[in-house]
C-alpha positions in Angstrom: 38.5 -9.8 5.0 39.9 -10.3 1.5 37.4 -10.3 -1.4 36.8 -13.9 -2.1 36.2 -14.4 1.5 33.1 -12.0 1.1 31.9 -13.6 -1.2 31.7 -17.1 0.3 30.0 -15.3 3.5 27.5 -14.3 0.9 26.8 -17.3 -0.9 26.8 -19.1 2.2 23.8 -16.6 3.7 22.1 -16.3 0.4 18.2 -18.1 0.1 16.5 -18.5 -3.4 13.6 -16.6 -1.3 15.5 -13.8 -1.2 16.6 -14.1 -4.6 12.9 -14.7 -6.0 11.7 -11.4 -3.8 14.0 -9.5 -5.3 11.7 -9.4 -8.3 8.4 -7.6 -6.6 10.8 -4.8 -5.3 11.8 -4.5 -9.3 15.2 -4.9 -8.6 17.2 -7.1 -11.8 20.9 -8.2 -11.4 23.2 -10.4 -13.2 24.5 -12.3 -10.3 22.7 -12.4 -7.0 22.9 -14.7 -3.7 19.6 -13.5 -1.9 20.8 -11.8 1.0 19.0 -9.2 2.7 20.1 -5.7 3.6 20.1 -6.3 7.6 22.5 -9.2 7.1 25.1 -7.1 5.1 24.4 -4.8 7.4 25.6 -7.0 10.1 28.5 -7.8 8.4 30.0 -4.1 7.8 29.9 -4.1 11.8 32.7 -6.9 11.8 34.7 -4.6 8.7 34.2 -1.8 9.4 35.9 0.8 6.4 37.8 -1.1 4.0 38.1 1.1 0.6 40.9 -1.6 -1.0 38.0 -4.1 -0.1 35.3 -2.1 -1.8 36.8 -1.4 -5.3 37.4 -5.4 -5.4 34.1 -6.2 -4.2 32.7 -3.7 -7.1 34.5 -5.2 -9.4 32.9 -8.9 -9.0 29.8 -7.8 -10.7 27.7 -9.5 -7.6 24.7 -7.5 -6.6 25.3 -7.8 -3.0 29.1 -7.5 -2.9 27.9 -4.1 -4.4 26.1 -2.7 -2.1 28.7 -4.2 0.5 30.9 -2.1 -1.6 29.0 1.0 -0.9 28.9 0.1 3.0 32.4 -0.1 3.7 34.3 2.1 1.1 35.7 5.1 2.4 34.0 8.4 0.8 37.4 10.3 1.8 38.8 8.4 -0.7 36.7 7.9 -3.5 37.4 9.7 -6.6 35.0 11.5 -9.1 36.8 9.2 -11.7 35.2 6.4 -9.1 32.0 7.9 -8.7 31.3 8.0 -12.4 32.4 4.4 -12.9 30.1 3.0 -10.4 27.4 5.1 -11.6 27.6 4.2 -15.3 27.6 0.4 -13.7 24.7 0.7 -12.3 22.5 -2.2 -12.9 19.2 -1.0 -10.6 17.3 1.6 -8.7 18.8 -0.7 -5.4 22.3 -0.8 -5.9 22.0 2.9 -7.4 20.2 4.2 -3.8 22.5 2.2 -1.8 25.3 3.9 -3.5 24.1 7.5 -3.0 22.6 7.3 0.7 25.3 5.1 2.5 28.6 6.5 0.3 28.4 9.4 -2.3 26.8 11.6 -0.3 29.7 12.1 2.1 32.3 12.2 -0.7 33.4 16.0 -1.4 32.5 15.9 -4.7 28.5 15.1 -4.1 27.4 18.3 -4.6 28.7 18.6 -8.1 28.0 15.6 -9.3 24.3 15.5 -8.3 24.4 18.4 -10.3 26.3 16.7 -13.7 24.1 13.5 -13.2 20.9 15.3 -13.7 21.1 16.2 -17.3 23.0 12.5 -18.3 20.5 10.5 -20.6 21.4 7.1 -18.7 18.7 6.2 -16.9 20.2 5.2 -13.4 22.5 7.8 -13.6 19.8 9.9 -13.7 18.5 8.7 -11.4 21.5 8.9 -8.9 21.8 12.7 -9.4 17.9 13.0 -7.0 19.1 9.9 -5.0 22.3 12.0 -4.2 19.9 15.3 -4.1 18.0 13.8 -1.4 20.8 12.1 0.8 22.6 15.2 0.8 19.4 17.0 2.1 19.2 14.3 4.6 22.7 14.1 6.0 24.9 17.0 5.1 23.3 19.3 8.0 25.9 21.9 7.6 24.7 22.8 4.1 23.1 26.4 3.6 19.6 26.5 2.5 20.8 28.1 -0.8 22.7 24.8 -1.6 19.8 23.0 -1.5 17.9 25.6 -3.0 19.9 25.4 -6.2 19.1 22.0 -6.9 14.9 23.0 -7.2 15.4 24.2 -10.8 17.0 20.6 -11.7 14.3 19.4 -10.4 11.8 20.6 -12.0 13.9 19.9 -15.3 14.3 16.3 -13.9 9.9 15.9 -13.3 9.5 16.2 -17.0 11.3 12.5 -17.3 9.0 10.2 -17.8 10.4 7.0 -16.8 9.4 6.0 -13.7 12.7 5.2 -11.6 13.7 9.0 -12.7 10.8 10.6 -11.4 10.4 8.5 -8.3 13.9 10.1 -7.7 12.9 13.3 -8.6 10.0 13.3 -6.0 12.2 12.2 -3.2 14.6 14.7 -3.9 12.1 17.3 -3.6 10.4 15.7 -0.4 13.9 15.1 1.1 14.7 18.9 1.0 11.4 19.8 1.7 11.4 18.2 4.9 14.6 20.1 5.8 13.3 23.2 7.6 10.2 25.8 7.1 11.6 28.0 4.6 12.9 25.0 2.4 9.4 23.3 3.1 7.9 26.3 1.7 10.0 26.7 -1.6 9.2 23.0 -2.0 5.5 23.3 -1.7 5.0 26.3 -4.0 7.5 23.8 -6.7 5.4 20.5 -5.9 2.2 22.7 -6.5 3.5 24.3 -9.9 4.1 20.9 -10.7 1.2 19.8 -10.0 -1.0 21.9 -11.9 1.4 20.9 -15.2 0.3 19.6 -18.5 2.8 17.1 -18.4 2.0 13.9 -16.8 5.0 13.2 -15.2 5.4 16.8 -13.7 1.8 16.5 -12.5 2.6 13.0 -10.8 6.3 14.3 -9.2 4.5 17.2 -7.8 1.1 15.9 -6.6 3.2 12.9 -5.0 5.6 15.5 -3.2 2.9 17.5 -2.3 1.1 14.7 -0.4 4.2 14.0 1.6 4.9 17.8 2.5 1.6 18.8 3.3 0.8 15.2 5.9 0.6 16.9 9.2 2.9 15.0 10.8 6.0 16.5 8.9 4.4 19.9 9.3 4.6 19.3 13.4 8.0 18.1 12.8 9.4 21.1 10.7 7.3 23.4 13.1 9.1 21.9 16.3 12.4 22.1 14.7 12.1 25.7 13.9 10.7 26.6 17.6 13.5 24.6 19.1 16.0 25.4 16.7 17.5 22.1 16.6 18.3 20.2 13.7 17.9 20.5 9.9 16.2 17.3 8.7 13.6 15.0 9.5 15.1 11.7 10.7 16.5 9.9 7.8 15.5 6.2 6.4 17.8 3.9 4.7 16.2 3.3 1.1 16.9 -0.1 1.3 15.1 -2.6 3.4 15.7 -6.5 3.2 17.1 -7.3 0.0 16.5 -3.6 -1.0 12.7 -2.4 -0.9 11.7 1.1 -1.0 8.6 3.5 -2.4 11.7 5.7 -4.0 
């Protein structure tokens, strides 16, 4: 499919429900046709990888060719240069997400970026350094515990931001590699609890939210089962996006 015929597929499928719904999930964009996340969902089935397709589509400005963009580009190919462009274009915690969990976390240069992203003072770039933290706990299960490991002190740097989409980030991040095995569930818990006990309200909030995830016992049976079996690194992992792009991140 060529770019402009995206685009009509969009507009055609797009509802002012979806458009207007958009709004309770906190989720602001310039240009917008309403269509949900299972419906572009459907569509990368029919595409399949199409990285010339993407960097058009991104170009458009149009929230949902966006995160279309983020579907079918091809992370072998994307470029730091790439990465950084998107990221600074950012215009939501939804198109940010989508970005991270469906595409930058399989490019080669993830790792470092999550990394460089944590100390920028732009807000969604910000928050696309945890977004990236925790899809990268998620879905690289070849990474070493001490990868992971190395991004705790970042975030508990990051938990002292006090806007909300940064810390919400910074929670997930933490919960995301918590959930990864027992010893990483451990390092997170003794983090979430230090962070919880902080003067600082937003550290207090990041940890006390983590912690409430880490300690349900359902991911306790899971991370115990894992470790008995041996199998696996991760919990099973959930899109961020639902519908036109919901999420508790």
């Amino acid at each position: 499919m060529k770019a402009d015929e995206v685009l009509a597929w969009l507009a055609k499928r797009g509802s002012r429900a979806d458009r207007d719904g958009m709004a309770r999930y906190g989720i602001a964009a310039r240009k917008a046709y309403g269509v949900p996340m299972r419906t572009l969902l459907l569509l990368r089935k029919q595409v399949g990888t199409d990285h010339e397709l993407a960097l058009e589509l991104w170009k458009t400005g149009w929230y949902e060719a966006r995160l279309f963009a983020a579907l079918v580009a091809d992370p072998a190919r994307i470029t730091r240069r790439q990465m950084n462009a998107w990221a600074g274009g950012f215009e939501n915690w939804a198109d940010c997400d989508t970005a991270c969990f469906h595409l930058f976390d399989r490019s080669r240069h993830a790792w470092e970026q999550a990394e460089a992203w944590a100390g920028s003072p732009k807000l969604l770039v910000k928050r696309a350094a945890f977004a990236l933290m925790a899809s990268l706990a998620l879905h690289d299960k070849a990474a070493p515990d001490a990868r992971l490991r190395a991004f705790l002190p970042l975030i508990e740097k990051g938990a002292r931001d006090e806007r909300d989409l940064v810390r919400k980030g910074v929670s997930w991040a933490l919960r995301s590699i918590g959930a990864r095995n027992a010893e990483l569930h451990v390092a997170s818990i003794a983090l979430a609890r230090r962070l919880g006990a902080s003067a600082e309200s937003s550290a207090r909030w990041v940890g006390r939210d983590a912690l409430r995830d880490l300690e349900r016992p359902l991911v306790k049976a899971r991370i115990a089962k894992r470790s008995a079996s041996g199998s696996g690194n991760t919990l099973p992992a959930k899109s961020p996006v639902k519908k036109s792009a919901s999420s508790r991140k």
